[in-house]
N, C-alpha and C positions, 0 to 999 in steps of 0.2 A: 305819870298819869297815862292810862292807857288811850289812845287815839287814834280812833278806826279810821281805816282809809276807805271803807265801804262801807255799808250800813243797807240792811232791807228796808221795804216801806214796810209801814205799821199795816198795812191795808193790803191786799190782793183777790182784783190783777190791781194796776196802778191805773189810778182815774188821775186823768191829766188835769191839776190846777195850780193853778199862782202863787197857793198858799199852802202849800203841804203840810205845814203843821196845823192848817186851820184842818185841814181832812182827814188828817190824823185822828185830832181832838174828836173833831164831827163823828167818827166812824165808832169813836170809844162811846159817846153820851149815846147814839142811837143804840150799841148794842146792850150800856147799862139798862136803856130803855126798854129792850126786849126781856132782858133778865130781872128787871124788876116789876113786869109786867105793866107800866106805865108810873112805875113812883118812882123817881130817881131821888127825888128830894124828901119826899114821904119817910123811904127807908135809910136811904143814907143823908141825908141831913144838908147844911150848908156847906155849896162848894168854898173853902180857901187858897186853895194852891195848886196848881197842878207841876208839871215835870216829867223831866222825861231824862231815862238814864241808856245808857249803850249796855247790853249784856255781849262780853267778849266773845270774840271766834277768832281763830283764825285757820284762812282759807291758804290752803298747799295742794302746789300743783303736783299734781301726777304723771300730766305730759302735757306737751302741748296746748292742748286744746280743752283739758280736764283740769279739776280742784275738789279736793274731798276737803271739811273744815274739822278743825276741833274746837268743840266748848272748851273754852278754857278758866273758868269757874270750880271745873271738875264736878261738875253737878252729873255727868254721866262718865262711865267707863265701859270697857267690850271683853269679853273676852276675843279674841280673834286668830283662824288658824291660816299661815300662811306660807309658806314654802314646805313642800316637801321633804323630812328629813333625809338627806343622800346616804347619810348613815346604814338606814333602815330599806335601804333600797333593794330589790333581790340581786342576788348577784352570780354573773357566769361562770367564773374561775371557783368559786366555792360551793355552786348549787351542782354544776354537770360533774357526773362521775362518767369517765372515757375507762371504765375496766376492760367493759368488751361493750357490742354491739347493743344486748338488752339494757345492760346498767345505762348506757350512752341516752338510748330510747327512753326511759321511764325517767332518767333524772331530767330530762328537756322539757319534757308533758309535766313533772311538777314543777320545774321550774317557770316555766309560762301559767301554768297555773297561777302562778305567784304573780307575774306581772299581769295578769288579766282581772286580779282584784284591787288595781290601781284604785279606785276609789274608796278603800280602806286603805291607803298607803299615809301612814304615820307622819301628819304636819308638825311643826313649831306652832307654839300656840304661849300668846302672850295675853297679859292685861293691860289693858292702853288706854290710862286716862285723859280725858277730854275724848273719847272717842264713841261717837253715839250708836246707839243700836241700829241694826239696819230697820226693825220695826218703826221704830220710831221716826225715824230718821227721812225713810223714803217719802211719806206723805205731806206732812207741814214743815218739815223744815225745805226739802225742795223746791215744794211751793214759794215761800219767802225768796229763798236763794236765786231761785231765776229772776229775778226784777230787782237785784241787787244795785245799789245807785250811790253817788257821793252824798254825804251829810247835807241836810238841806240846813242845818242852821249852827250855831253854835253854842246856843245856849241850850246846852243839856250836861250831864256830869256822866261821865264812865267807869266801869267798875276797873280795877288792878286785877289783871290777870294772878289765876293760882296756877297754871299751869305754866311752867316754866319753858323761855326758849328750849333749853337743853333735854324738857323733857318730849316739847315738840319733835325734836331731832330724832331723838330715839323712838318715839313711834313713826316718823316719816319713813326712817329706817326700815325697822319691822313691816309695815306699806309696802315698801319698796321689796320686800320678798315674794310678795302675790306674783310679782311683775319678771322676776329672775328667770332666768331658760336653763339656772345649774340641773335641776333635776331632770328636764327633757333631753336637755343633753347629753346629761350621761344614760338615760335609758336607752338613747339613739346610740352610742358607743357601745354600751351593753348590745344590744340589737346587732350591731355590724359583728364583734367577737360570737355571736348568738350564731350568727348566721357562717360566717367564717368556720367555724367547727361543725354545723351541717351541713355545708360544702366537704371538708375534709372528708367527713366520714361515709357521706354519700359516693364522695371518690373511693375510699378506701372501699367499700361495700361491690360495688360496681369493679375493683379491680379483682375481687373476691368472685363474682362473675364469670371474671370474662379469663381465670385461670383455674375455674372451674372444670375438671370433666367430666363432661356430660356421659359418654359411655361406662354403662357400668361395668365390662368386661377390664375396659382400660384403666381406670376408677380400680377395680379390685386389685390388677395386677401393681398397678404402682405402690398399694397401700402394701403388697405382701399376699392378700389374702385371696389369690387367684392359684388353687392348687387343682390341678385336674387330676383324680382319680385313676390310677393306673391299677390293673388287673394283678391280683399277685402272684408271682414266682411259683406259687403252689399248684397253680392253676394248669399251667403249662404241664407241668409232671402229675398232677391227677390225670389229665386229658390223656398226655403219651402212658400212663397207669393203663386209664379205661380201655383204649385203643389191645393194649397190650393184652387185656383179659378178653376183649372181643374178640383176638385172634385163638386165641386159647378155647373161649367159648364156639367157635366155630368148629374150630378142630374136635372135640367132644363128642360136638355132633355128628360129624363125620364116622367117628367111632360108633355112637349110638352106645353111648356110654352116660346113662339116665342119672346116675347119681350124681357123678364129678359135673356132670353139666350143668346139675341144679343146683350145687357147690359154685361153681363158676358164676354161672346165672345171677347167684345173689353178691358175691362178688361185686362183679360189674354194676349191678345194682347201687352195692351201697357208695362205689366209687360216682357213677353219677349223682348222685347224692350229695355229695361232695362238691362235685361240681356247680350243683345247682346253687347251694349253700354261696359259695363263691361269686356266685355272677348275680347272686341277690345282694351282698352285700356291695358290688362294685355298682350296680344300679342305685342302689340308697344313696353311696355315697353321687353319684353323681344327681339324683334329685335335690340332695344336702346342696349341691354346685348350684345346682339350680335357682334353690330358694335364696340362695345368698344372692344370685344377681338379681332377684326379682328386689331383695330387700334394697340391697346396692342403687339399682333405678329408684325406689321409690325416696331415698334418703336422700339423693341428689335433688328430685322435685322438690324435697320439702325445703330442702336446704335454699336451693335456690328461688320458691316462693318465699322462704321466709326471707330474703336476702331483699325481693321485690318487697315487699310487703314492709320490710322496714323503709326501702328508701320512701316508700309511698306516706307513709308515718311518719317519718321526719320532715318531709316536703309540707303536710298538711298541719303540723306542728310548727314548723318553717310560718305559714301564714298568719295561723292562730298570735306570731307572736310580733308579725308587723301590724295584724288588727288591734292588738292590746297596745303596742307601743302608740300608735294613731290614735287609739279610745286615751288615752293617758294624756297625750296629746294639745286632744279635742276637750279634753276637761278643764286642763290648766286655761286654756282659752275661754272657757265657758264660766270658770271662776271668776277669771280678770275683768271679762265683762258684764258678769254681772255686780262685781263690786263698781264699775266706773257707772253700770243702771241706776243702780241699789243708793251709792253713797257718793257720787259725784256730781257736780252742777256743772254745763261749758262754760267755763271760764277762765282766760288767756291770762297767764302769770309768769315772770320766770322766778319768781321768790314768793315766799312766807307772805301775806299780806293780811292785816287786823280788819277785822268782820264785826260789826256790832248789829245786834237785832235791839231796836226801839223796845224800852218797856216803860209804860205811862203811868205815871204814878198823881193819883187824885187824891186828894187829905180834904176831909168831909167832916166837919165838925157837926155834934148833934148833942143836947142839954150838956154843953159843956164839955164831952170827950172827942175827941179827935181820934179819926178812924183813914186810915188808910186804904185805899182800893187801888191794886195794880192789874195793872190790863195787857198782856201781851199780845202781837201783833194778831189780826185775824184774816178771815178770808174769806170773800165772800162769795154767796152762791150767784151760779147763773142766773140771770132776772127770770122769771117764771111768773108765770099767770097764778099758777099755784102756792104759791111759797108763802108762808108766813114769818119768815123768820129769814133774813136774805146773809145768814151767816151760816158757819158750818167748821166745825172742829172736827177735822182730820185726824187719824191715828198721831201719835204724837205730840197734839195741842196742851194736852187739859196736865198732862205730866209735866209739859215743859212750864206752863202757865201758876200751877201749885209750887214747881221747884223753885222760878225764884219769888213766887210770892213767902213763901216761906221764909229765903231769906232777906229779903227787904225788910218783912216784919218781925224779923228774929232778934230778940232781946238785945244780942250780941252787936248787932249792926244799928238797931232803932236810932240811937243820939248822931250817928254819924249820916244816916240816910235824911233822916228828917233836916240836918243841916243844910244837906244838899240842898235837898227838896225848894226847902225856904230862900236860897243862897240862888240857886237858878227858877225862881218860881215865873211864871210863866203866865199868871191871870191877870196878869194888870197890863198886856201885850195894847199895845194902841186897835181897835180896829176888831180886837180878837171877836167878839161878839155877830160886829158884824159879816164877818170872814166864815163864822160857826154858819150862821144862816143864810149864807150864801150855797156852803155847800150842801147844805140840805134839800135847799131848793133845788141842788142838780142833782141830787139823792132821787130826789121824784121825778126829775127829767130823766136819770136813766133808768126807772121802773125799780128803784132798790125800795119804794117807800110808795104808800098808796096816799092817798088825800087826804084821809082821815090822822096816820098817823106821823104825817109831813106836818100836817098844822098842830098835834097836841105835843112833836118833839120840840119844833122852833117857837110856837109862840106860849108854849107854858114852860117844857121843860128849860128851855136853854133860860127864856126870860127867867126864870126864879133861880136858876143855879149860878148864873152872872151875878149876880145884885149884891152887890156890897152892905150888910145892914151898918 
């Protein structure tokens, strides 16, 4: 038999009195009374029995100071995604290509690329029975869990967990991967190899630099392609040619000899000719000199900006990818705590310990059928001037209140509940009556009840739902 070593109040916050289950009770008749708009007996008929059963939890710590619970009924499941697969992680040694310097560059930028979409990085993702939504979960069930307290009595019956030690285990497990630093740590080991190889290559780049030369002159000549233009062989014996007709051409003259001189004349003509021919093409070639060094210098600039310009790119690459490793970081962080916001109550354990939330079970007979009414714990609202109604169903309430009223009244379970029922019944309690309108009367001392409907819950309603005919 299941035996919670905790149990919530039926009620919240907790109003301090002597007889907890008298305010229990009290808390269920006033809100029948609200929902049946003043006929509790009208609609549902004569009270016979009341009861009270434990619907199982149990509470596992997380750390310290935290405990997230499982239904263990199995009345909910989650899906839930929790450690990063390392599998699927990017990875250094297989993303970076070191061919040469661009390959180097452009595999780094898409490989930070890939860690900067950390927030798409592929979780383990299980289904984990007993384990509740966090929708559900954050509003009414937290509520209850914080005012969690020992059993005030002992006459109630508990249901038998479905959910098994063992399968508690294996979700605590799966839990306990939200909580893992495997994947940061290896992204932080990624990162250092990340960085290690733009260190290298940043050295390697920079020795590229600094055995660079800068002179284009000395640049050409090392390469080979520093040929200086030398005048041709031809030149020299055209010139001593033309010299040699100018003497001749002179001599002529001397003669005044008009023909051979104009013979001559053209001559030497077409040998300078020649000449000219010659010193144009040595000029060319050395303009050709020229534009080579001009190309020579500017190839070195570019080379050597591009050489800047890389280290400048991998440095800012370099950064880009200890901000994604920090953003990746700062999420696992942000996950964890918001599952400990989301799905955990403070509460100091260092083991497994059984959790039962109160559910009150009233059997109403009327022309002869017997009708059951369960009631799961409620909450009440801040007192207010305004309020009609001093209750208030939380996200989470009215799903968990159907789920097991379903099963209490379900064919499958009827003969065994109703034994219960009868076996722990609860209305023949010494005193109980007067204990109900005790707390009523503190119902209106603390503003939960106005005067009007303080006196038609205690002295009609309660008076005709006690009464034994």
């Amino acid at each position: 038999m299941f035996t919670p070593d905790f149990v919530t109040p039926f009620f919240s916050p907790v109003i301090e009195e002597q007889n907890p289950l008298a305010m229990d009770l009290t808390i269920a008749i006033v809100k029948l009374y609200f929902q049946t708009k003043g006929g509790i007996e009208r609609k549902k008929g004569d009270l016979n029995n009341i009861a009270i059963s434990y619907w199982p939890f149990y509470l596992v710590p997380i750390n310290t100071n935290n405990a997230y619970f499982i239904e263990a009924k199995s009345l909910y499941s989650d899906r839930v995604k929790t450690r990063v697969n390392n599998v699927k992680l990017p990875n250094v040694t297989q993303d970076v290509d070191e061919a040469s310097i661009d390959s180097f560059v452009k595999s780094i930028d898409k490989y930070v690329g890939k860690v900067e979409g950390f927030s798409n990085f592929e979780r383990d993702e299980k289904k984990l029975d007993g384990f509740i939504p966090a929708a559900s979960f954050s509003n009414y069930f937290q509520s209850l869990l914080r005012t969690i307290r020992q059993p005030y009595m002992d006459s109630s019956f508990s249901l038998d967990p479905t959910v098994s030690e063992n399968a508690v285990n294996y979700t605590h497990q799966e839990v306990l991967k939200l909580f893992d630093d495997g994947p940061i740590d290896q992204m932080k080991s990624q990162q250092e190899q990340f960085e290690s190889l733009c260190d290298k290559w940043i050295a390697k780049i920079e020795n590229f630099m600094g055995d660079q030369i800068q002179d284009a002159v000395d640049s050409l000549k090392k390469k080979g392609d520093w040929l200086w233009p030398r005048p041709s062989d031809a030149l020299d014996q055209t010139i001593d040619k033309l010299q040699d007709q100018l003497k001749i051409l002179r001599t002529k003259g001397e003669e005044e000899n008009v023909k051979e001189s104009i013979m001559d004349a053209d001559l030497a003509s077409n040998t300078s000719a020649d000449i000219n021919r010659m010193l144009d093409d040595y000029k060319r070639n050395l303009r050709n000199l020229d534009d080579k060094v001009r190309e020579e210098t500017i190839s070195i600039d570019e080379k050597r900006k591009g050489w800047q310009d890389s280290i400048t790119t991998i440095r800012a690459i370099e950064e880009r990818m200890q901000r994604a490793v920090r953003g990746f970081e700062d999420q696992e962080h942000t996950i964890r705590s918001k599952f400990l916001e989301d799905r955990t109550i403070s509460f100091k354990t260092e083991k497994v310990v059984a959790c039962g939330i109160p559910v009150l079970l009233l059997n109403f007979s009327r022309k002869g059928k017997m009708e059951t009414t369960v009631m799961a714990p409620v909450i009440l609202e801040e007192v207010s001037a305004f309020h009609k109604n001093p209750f208030k169903e939380p996200k989470g309430f009215s799903d968990f209140e159907k789920s097991v009223t379903d099963w209490f009244l379900g064919k499958q379970n009827e003969y065994e509940v109703q034994k219960s029922i009868k076996q722990q019944d609860l209305f023949s309690m010494p005193n109980l009556v007067i204990d109900v309108s005790n707390c009523i009367d503190k119902l209106l001392d603390l503003g939960y009840l106005d005067k009007k409907k303080h006196g038609a819950i205690r002295d009609d309603e309660v008076h005709n739902l006690f009464r034994k005919e």
